[in-house]
C-alpha positions in Angstrom: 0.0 0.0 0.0 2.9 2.6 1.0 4.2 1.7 -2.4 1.2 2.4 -4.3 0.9 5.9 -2.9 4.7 7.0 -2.9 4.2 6.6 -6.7 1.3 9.1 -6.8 3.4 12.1 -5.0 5.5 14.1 -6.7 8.8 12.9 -5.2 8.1 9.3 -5.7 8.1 8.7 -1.8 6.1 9.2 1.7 7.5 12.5 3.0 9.8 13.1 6.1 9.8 15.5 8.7 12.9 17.1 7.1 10.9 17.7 4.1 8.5 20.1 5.5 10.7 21.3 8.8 12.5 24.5 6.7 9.1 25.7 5.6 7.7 25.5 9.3 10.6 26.9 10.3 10.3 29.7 7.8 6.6 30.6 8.2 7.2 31.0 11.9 10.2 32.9 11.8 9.4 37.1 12.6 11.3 37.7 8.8 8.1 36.3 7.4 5.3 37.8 9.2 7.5 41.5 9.0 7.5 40.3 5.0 4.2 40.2 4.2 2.9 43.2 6.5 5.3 45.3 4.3 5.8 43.6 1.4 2.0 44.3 0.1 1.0 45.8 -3.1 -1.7 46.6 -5.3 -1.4 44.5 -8.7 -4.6 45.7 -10.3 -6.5 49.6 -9.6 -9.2 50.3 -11.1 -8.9 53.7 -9.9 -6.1 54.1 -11.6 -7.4 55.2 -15.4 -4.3 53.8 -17.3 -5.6 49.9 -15.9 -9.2 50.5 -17.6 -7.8 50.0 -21.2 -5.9 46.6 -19.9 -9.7 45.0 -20.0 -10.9 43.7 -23.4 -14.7 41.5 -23.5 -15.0 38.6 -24.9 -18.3 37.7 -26.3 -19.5 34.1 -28.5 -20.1 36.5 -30.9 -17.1 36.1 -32.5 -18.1 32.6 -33.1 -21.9 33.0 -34.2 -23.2 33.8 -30.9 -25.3 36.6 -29.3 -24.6 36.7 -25.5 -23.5 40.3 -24.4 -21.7 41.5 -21.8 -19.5 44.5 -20.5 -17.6 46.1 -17.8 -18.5 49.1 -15.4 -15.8 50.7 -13.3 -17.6 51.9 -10.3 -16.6 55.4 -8.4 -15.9 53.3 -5.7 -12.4 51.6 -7.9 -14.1 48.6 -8.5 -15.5 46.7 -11.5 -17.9 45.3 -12.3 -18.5 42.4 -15.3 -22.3 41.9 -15.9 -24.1 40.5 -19.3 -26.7 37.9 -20.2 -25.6 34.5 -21.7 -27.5 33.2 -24.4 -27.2 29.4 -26.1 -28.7 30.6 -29.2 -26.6 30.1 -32.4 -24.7 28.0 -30.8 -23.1 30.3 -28.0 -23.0 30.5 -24.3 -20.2 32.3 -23.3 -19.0 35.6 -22.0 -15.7 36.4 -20.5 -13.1 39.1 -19.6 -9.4 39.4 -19.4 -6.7 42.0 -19.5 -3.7 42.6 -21.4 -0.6 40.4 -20.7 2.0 42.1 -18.4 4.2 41.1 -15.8 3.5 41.3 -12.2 7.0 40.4 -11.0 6.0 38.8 -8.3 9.5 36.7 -7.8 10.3 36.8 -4.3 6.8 37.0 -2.9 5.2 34.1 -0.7 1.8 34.4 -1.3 -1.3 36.4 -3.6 -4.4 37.8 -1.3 -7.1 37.9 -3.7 -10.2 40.6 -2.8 -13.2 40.6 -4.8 -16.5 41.9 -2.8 -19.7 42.0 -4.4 
């Protein structure tokens, strides 16, 4: 049985203590905790009026479809993506994304994520 699961991990193997004791050692360590209290930035602002032209819709329409959608940025710096979905002509989607950049996140331990609604 031990066999059978080593070969499903990535290292081929049950883990060790050693594996993992770094890491706890790390993550408890005051150099990470006085990290990420100052280490914080803002990727995306939609307050910012240079990062509303980063956002392109992407409708079915451009396969036959006729679902709609857009964007709203909000006084508040938020956005907002609303539309209706239809299945007719063979569509059913409506998505968003933004131009490709990088975020150079290299050296960061973690990404905090805040969407409200």
């Amino acid at each position: 049985m031990k066999e059978m699961i080593a070969a499903q991990t990535a290292l081929g193997r049950i883990g060790v203590p050693d594996d993992i004791g770094g890491v706890i050692v790390f993550l408890c360590s005051d150099i990470t905790s006085a990290a990420m209290k100052t280490a914080e930035r803002i990727l995306i602002d939609f307050n910012n009026t240079d990062e509303k032209e980063n956002w392109q819709i992407i409708n079915d329409d451009v396969m036959g479809g006729v679902s709609q959608s857009e964007i709203i940025f909000n006084d508040t710096g938020t956005a907002t993506f609303q539309g209706k979905i239809s299945l007719e002509n063979n569509g059913g989607f409506a998505s968003i994304r933004s131009k490709s950049h990088s975020y150079r996140l290299g050296g960061y331990v973690g990404l905090h994520v805040r969407i409200t609604r």
